[in-house]
C-alpha positions in Angstrom: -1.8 0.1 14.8 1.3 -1.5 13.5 2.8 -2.1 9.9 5.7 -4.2 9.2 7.7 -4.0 6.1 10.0 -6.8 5.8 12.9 -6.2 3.0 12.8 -2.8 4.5 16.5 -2.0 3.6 15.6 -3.1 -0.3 14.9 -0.3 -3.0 10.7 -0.7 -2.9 10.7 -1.2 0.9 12.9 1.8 1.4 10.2 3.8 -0.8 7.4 2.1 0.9 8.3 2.8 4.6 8.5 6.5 3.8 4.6 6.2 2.3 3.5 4.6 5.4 5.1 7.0 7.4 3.8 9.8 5.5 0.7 8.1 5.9 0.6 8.4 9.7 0.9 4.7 10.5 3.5 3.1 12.7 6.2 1.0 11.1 8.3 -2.1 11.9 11.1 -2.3 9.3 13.5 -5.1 9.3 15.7 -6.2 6.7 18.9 -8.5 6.9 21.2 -6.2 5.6 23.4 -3.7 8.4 21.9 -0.6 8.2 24.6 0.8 6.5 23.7 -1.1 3.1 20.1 0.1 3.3 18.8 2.3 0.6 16.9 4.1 2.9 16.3 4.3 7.0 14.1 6.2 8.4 14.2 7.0 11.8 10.6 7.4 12.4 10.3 3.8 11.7 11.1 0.8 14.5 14.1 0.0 12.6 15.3 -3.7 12.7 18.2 -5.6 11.5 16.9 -9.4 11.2 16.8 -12.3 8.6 13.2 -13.4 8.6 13.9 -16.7 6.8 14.6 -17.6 10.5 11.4 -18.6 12.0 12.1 -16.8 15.0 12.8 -13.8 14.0 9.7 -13.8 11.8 8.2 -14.5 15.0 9.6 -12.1 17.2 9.2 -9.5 14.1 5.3 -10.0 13.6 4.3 -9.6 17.1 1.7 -7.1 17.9 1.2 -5.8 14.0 -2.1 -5.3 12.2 -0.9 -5.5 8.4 2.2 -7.1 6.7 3.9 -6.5 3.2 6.1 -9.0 2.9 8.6 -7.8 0.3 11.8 -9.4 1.6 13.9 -11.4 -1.3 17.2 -12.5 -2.7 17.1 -10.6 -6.3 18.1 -8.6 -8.5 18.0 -8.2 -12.5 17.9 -11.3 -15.1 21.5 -11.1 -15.1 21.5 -11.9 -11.4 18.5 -14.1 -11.2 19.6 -16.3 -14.0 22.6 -17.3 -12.1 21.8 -17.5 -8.5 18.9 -19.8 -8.8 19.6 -21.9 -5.9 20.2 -18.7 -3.7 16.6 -17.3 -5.0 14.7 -20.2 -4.6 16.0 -20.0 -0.7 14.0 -16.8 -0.5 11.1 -19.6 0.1 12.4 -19.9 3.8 11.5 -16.2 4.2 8.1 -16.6 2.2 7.3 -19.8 4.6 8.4 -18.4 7.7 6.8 -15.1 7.7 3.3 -16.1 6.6 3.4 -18.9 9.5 4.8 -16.2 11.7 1.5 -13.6 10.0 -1.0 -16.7 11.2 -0.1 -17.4 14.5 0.0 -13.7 15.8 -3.4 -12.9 14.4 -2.3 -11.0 11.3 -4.9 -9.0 9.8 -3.6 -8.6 6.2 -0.7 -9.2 4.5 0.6 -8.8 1.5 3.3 -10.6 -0.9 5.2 -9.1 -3.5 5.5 -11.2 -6.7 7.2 -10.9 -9.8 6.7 -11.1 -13.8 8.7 -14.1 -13.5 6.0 -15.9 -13.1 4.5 -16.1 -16.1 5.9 -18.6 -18.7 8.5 -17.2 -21.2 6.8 -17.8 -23.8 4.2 -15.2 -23.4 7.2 -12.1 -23.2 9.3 -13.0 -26.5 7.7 -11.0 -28.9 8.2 -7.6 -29.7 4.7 -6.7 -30.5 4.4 -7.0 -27.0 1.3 -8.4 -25.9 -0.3 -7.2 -22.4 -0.4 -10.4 -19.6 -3.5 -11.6 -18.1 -3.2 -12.8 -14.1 -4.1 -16.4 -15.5 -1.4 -16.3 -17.8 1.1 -17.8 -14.8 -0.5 -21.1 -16.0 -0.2 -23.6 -17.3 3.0 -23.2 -15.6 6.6 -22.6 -16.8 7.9 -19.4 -14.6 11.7 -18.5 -14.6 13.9 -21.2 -13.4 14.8 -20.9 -9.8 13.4 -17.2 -8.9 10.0 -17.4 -10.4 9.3 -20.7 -9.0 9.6 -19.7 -5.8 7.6 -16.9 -6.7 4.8 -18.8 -8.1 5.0 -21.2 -5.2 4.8 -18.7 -2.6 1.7 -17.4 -4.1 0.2 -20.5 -4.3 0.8 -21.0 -0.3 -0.4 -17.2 0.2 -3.7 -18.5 -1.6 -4.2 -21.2 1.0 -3.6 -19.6 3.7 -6.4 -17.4 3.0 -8.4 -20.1 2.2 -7.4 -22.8 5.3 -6.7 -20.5 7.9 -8.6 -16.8 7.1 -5.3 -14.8 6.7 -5.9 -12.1 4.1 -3.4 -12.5 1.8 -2.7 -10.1 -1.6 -0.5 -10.4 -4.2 1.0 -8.3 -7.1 3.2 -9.3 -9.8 6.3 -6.7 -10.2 7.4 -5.8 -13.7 11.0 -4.0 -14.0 10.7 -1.5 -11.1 13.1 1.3 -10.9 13.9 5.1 -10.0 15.5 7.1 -7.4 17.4 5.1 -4.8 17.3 2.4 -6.7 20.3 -0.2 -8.1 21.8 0.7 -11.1 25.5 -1.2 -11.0 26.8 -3.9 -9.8 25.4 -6.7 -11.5 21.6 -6.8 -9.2 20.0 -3.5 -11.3 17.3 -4.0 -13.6 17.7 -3.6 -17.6 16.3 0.1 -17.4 18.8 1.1 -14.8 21.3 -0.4 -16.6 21.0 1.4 -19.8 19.8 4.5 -18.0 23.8 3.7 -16.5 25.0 3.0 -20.3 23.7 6.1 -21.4 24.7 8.5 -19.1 28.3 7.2 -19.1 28.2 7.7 -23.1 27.2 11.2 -22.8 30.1 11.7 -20.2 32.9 10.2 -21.8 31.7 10.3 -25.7 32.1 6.9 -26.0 28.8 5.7 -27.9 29.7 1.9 -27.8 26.6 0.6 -26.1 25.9 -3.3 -25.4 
């Protein structure tokens, strides 16, 4: 029995492979990046270096596995997200690609990784922070560009389920970070990034903080 974990190379995947691995199972992990840019590779894995927003290579990638986490995207913090829109919304190539790719080789589950982004801004201004509900995403207004594509790939992960039997899951990602994961650069999340601030204060003794 085979798992794939597209996005393999990315902080979570990287993390993830090394559960399934501790797990027992047997693991395809592909990611676009050269090997040398992944967070983690582990050699136990059937490590692959592909961009699965070719159809193809989502093809060739979900031959012969049982169960899929799809967790392949072009992200990063809001700093990144909120000005790369068009190159996040592309991400939808890999969303499309791999669940058509899931289908047709007989796919027995396979799961998406959202994000918070969904959810309309208006429901995460307030500092008396008030705790989201899954049918919060509508009526819809997600982030511009990263949660659309988001929220549209869910949407398409529901109907395959429902049109074809594929066994799609979802969960929505809020903030994720820790060891191995980005914390310069301009892609890490805010509590990297202060985590980052903090520690270079306490080095240097410059308490200036943005």
């Amino acid at each position: 029995m085979t798992t794939l974990v597209s996005g393999a190379g990315g902080f979570i995947g990287g993390h993830l492979v090394a559960q399934l691995l501790k797990d027992g199972q047997s693991v395809r992990a592909v990611d676009r990046k050269p090997f040398a840019e992944w967070y983690q590779v582990h050699p136990e894995a059937e490590n692959i270096q592909g961009d699965c927003s070719l159809l193809e290579t989502a093809r060739e990638v979900n031959r012969g596995v049982q169960y899929v986490y799809n967790l392949a995207a072009d992200m990063g913090g809001m700093g990144f997200i909120e000005n790369n829109k068009a190159a996040c919304m592309l991400t939808v190539l890999t969303s499309t690609h791999m669940l058509m790719a899931a289908q047709e080789a007989g796919v027995e589950r396979f799961f998406y990784s959202s994000s918070a982004c969904v959810y309309a801004a208006g429901h995460q201004t307030s500092s008396n922070v008030i705790a989201l509900r899954e049918e919060d995403a509508y009526p819809a207004q997600p982030e511009d560009g990263y949660g659309w594509e988001k929220l549209f790939t869910e949407r398409m992960a529901r109907h395959y389920r429902e049109d074809f039997g594929l066994q799609t899951r979802i969960a929505r990602y809020h903030n994720v970070y820790g060891p191995h994961g980005t914390w310069d650069g301009g892609r890490e999340k805010a509590p990297a990034a202060l985590s980052r601030k903090f520690a270079r204060a306490a080095l240097t003794g410059d308490t200036n903080l943005e």
